[in-house]
N, CA and C of each residue as an Amber inpcrd file, in Angstrom:
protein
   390
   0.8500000  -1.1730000   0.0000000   0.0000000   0.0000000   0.0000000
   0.8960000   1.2360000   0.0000000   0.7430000   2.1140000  -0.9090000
   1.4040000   3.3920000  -0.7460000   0.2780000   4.8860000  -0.2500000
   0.8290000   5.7740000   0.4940000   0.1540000   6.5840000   1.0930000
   0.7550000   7.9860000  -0.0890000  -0.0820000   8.8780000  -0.6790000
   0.1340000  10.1140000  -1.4970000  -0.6160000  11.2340000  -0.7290000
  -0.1500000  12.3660000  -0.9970000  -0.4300000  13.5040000  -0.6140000
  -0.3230000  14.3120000  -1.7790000  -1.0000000  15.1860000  -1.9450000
  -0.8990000  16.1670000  -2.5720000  -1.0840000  18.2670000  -2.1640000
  -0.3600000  18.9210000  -2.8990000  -0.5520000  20.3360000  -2.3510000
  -0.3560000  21.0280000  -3.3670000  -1.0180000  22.5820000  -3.5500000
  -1.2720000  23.0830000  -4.5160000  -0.6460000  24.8840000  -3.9600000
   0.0400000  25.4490000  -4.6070000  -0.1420000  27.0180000  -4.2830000
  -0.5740000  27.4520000  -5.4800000  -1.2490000  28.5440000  -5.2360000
  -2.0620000  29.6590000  -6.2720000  -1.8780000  30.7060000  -5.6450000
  -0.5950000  31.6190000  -6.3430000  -0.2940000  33.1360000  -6.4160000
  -0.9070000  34.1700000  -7.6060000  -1.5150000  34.9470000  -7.3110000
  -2.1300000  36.1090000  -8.0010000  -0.9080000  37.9330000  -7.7400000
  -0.8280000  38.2360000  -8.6330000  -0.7700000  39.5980000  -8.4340000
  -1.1640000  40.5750000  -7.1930000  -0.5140000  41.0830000  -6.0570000
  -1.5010000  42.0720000  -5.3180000  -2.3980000  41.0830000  -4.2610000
  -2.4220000  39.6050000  -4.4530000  -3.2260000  39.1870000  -3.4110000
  -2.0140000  37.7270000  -2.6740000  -2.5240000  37.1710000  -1.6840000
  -2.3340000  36.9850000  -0.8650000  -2.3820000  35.3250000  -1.2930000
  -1.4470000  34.4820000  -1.1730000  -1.7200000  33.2660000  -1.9770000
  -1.9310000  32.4880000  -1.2230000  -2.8870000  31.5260000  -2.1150000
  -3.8400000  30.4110000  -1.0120000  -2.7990000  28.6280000  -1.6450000
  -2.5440000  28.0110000  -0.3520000  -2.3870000  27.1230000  -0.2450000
  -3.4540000  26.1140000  -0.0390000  -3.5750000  24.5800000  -0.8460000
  -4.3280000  23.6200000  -0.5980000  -3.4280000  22.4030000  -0.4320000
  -3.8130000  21.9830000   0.0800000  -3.2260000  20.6670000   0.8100000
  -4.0570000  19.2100000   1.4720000  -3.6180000  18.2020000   1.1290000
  -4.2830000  16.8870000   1.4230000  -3.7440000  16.2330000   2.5050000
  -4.5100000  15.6060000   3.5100000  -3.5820000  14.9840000   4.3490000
  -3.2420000  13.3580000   3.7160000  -2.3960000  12.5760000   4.1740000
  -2.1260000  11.7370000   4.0600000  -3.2460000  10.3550000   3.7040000
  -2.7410000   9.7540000   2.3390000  -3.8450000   9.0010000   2.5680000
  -3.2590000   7.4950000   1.8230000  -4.1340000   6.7920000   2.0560000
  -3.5190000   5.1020000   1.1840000  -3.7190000   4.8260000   0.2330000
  -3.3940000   4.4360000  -0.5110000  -3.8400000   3.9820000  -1.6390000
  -3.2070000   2.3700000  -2.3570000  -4.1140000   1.5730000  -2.4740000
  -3.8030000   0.5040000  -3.1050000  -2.6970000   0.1410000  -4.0740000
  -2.7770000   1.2930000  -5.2490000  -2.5010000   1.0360000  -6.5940000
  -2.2110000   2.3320000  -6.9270000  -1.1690000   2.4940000  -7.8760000
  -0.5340000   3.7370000  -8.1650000   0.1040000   3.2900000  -9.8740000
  -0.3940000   3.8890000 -10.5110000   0.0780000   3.8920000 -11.9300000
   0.1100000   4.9240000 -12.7830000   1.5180000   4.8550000 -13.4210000
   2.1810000   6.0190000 -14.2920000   2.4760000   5.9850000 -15.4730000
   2.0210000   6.6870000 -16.3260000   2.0290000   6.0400000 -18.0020000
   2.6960000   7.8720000 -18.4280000   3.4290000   7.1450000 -19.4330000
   3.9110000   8.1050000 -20.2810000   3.7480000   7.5440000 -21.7120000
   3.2930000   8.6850000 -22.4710000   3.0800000   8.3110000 -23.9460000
   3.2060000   9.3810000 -25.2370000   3.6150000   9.3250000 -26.1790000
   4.0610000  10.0230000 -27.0430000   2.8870000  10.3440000 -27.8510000
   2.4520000  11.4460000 -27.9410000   1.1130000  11.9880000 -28.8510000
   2.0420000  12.4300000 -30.1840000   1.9390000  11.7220000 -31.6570000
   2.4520000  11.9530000 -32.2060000   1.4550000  12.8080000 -32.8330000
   1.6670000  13.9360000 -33.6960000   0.9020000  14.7450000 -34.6300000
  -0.1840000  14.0690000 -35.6770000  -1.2710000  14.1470000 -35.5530000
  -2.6060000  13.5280000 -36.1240000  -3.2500000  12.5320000 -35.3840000
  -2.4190000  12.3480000 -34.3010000  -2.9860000  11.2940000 -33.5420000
  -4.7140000  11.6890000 -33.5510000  -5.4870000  10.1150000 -33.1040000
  -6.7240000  10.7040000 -32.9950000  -7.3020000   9.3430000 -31.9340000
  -7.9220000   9.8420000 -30.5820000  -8.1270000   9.1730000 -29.9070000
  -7.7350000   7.9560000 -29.5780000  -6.1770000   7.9660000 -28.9860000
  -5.2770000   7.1650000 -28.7150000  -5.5080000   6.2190000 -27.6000000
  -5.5460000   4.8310000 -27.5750000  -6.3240000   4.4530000 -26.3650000
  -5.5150000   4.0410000 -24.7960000  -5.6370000   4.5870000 -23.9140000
  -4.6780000   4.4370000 -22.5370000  -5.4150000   4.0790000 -21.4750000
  -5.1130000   2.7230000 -21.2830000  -5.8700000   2.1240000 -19.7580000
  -5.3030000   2.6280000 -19.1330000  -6.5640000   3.1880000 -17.9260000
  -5.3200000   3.6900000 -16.9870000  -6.2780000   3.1120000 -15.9490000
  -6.7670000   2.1210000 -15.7310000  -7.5980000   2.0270000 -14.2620000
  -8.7460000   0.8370000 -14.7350000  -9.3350000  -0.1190000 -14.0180000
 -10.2390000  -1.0010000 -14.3660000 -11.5120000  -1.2480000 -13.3670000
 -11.7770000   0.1350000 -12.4110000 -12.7350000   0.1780000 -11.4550000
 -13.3430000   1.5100000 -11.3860000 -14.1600000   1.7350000 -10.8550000
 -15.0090000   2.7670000 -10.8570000 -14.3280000   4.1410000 -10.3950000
 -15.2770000   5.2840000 -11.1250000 -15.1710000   6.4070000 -10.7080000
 -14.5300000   6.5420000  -8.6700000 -15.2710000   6.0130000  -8.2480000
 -15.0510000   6.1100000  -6.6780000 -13.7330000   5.8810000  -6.6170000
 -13.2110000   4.5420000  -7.4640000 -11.9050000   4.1990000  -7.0490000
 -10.8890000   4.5660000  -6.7180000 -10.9510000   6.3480000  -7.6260000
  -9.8340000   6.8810000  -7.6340000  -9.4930000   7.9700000  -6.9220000
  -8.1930000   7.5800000  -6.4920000  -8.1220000   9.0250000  -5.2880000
  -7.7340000  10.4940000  -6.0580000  -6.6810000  10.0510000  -6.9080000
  -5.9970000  11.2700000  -7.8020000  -5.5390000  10.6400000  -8.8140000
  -5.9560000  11.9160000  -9.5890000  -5.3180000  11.6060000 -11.1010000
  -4.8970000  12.8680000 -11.7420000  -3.9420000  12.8110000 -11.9850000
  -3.1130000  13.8450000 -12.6300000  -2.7190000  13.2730000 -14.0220000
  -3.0810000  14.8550000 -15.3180000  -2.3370000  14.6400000 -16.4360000
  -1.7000000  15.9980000 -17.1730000  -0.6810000  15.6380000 -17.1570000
   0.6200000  17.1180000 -17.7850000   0.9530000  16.0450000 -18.8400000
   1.6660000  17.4690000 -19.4270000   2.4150000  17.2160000 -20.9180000
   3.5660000  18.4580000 -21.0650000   4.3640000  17.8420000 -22.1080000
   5.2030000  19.0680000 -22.3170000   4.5770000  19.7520000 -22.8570000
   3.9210000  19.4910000 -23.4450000   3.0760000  20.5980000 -24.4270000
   1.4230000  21.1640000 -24.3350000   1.4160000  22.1620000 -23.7800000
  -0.0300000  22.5050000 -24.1210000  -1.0460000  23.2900000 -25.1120000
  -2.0640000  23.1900000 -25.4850000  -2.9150000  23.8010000 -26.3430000
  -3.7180000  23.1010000 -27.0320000  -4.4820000  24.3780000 -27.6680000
  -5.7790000  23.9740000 -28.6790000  -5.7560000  22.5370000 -29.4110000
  -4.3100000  22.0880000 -29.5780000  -4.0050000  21.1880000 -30.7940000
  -4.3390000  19.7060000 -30.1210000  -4.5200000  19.6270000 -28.5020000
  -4.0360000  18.3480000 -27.8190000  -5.6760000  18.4670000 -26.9700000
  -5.8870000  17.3650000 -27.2040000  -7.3980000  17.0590000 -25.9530000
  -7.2380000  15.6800000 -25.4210000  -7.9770000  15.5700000 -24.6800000
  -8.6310000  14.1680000 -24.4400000 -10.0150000  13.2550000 -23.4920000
 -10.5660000  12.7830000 -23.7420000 -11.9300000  12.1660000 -23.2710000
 -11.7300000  11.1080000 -22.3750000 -12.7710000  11.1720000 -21.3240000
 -12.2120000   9.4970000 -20.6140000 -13.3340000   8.8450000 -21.2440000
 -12.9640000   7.1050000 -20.9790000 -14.0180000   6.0920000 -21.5400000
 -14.2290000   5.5600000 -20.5640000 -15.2990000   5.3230000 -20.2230000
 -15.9040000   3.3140000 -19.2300000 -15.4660000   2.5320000 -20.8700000
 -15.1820000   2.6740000 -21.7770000 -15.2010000   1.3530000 -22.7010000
 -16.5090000   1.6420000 -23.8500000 -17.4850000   1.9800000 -23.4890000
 -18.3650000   1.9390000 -24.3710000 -19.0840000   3.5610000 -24.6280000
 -18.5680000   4.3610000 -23.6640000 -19.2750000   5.7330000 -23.8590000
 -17.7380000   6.4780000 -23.6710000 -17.8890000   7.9530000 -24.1000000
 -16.5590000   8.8350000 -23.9240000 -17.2340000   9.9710000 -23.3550000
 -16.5870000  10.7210000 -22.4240000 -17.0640000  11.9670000 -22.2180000
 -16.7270000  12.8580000 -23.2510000 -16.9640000  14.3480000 -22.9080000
 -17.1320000  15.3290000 -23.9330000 -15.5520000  15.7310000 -23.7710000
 -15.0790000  15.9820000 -25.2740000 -13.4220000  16.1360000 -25.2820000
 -12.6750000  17.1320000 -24.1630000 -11.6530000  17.7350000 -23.4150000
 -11.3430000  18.2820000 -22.7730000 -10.6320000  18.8390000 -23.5400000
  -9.6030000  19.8260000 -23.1210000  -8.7980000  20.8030000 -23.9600000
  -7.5410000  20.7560000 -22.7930000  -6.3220000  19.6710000 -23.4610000
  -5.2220000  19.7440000 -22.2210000  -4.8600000  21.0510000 -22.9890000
  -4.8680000  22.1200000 -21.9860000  -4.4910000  23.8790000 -22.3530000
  -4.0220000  23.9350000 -20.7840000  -3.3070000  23.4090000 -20.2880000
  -2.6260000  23.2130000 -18.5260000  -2.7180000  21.7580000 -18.0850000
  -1.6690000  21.7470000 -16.9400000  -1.9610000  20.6300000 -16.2400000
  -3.7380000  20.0650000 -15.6270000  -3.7390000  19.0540000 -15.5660000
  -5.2620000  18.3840000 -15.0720000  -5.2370000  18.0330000 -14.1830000
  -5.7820000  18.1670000 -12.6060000  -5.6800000  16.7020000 -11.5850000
  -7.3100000  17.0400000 -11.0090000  -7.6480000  15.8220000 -11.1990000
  -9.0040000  15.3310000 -10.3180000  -8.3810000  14.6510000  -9.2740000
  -9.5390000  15.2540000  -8.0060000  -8.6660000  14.1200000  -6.8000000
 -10.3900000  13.4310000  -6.2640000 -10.6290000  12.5350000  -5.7370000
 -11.8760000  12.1170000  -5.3250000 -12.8770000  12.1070000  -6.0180000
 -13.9120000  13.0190000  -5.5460000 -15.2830000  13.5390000  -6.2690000
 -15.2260000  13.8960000  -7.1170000 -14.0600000  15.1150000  -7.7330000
 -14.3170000  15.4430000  -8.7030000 -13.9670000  14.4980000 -10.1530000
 -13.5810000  13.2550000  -9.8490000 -13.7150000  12.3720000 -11.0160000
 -15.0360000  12.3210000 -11.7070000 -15.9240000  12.4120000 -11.0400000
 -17.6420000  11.9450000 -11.0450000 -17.5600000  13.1020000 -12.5550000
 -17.0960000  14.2270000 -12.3630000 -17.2550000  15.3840000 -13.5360000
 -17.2940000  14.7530000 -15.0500000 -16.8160000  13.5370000 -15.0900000
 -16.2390000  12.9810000 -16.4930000 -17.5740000  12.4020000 -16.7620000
 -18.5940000  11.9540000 -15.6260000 -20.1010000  11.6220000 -16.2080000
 -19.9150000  10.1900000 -16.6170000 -19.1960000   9.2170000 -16.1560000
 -18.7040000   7.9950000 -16.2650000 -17.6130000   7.7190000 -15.6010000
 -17.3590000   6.3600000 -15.0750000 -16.3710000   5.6210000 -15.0280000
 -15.3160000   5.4210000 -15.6400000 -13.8930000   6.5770000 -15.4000000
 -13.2980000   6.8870000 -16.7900000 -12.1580000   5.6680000 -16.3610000
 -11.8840000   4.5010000 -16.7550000 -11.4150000   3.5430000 -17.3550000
 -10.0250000   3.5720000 -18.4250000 -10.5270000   4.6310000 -19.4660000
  -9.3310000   4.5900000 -20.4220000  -9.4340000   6.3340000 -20.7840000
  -8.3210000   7.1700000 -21.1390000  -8.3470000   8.1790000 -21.6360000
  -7.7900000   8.2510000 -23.2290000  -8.6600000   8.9900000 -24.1360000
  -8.2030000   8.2880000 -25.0700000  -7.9120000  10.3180000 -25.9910000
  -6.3540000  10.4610000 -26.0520000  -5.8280000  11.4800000 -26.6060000
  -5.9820000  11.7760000 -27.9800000  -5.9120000  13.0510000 -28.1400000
  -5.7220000  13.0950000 -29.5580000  -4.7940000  14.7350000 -30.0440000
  -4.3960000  14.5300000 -31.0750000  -3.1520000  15.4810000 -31.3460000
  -3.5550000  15.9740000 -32.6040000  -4.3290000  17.4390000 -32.8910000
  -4.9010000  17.9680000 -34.3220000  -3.9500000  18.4560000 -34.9330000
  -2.5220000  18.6990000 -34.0080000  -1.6000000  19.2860000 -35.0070000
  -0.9870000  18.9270000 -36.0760000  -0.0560000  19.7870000 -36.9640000
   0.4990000  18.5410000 -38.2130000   1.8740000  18.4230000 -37.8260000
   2.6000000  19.2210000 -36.7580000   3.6480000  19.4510000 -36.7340000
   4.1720000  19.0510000 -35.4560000   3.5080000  19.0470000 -33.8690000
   4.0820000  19.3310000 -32.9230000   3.6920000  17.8600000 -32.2020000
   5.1610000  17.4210000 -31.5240000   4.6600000  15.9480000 -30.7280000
   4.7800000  16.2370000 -29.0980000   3.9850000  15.7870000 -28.6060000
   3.5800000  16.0580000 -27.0970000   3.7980000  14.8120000 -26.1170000
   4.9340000  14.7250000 -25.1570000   4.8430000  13.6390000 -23.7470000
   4.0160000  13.9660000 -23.2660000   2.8260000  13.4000000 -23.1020000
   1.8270000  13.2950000 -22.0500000   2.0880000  12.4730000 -20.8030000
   1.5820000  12.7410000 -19.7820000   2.1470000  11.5440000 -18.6430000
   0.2890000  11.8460000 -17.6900000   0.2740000  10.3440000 -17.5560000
  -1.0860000   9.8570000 -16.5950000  -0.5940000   9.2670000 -15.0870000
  -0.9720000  10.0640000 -14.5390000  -0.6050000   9.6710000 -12.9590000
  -1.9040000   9.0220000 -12.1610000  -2.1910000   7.7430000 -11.7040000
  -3.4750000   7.5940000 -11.4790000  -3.2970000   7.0710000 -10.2030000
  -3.9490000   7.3810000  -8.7260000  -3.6030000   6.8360000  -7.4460000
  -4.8920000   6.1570000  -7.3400000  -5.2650000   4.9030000  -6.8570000
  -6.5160000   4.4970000  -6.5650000  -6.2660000   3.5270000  -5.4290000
  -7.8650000   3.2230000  -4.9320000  -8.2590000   1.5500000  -4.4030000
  -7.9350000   0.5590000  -5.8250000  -7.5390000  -0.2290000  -5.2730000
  -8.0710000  -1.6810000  -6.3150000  -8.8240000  -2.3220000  -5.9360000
  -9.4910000  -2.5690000  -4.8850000 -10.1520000  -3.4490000  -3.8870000
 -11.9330000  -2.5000000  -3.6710000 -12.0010000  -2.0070000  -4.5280000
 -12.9920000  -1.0190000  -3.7030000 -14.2040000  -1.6020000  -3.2550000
């Protein structure tokens, strides 16, 4: 069992910056995928998990590269949510997985550019046992 934490700062201009922070917690299963979005890619398919929305504690996804050109949808397998726009780093931690409107199972990328290739990396902390 491995235990993750996570913490966040957000500095603004002129104001006063807010720290967020998680306390310590367990987690079953911890998996890290890195994958190469080559240019035209189109809904590339990446297991990243084989249990429910609940399962997951955190999930984080960065890339070297961000923008208009790079998205991606999660799947249960048979439905996709509505495309996202990686335009910044991503992390759902808990509840807010539920946002994807399914059991996201697989994330499946895609790359509209003709020119530019993107490391994406999937960080996924969960139960396996749930």
């Amino acid at each position: 069992m491995a235990i993750i934490s996570w913490n966040l700062a957000i500095q603004a201009s002129g104001q006063a910056p807010i720290s967020v922070s998680t306390n310590p917690q367990p987690v079953e299963a911890i998996d890290r995928v890195v994958v190469t979005l080559e240019p035209g890619d189109s809904d590339k398919l990446i297991e990243i998990q084989p249990g429910g929305a609940t399962a997951i504690a955190l999930m984080a996804i960065t890339s070297d590269r961000y923008g208009a050109a790079f998205s991606f949808k999660a799947s249960d397998g048979s439905s996709d949510s509505a495309p996202i726009t990686l335009d910044a780093p991503q992390i759902y931690s808990n509840g807010s997985v539920a946002l994807f409107g399914l059991d996201p199972m697989q994330l499946k990328l895609s790359n509209t550019s003709s020119d530019q290739t993107a490391a994406v990396e999937i960080f996924v902390a969960r139960d396996a046992t749930p």
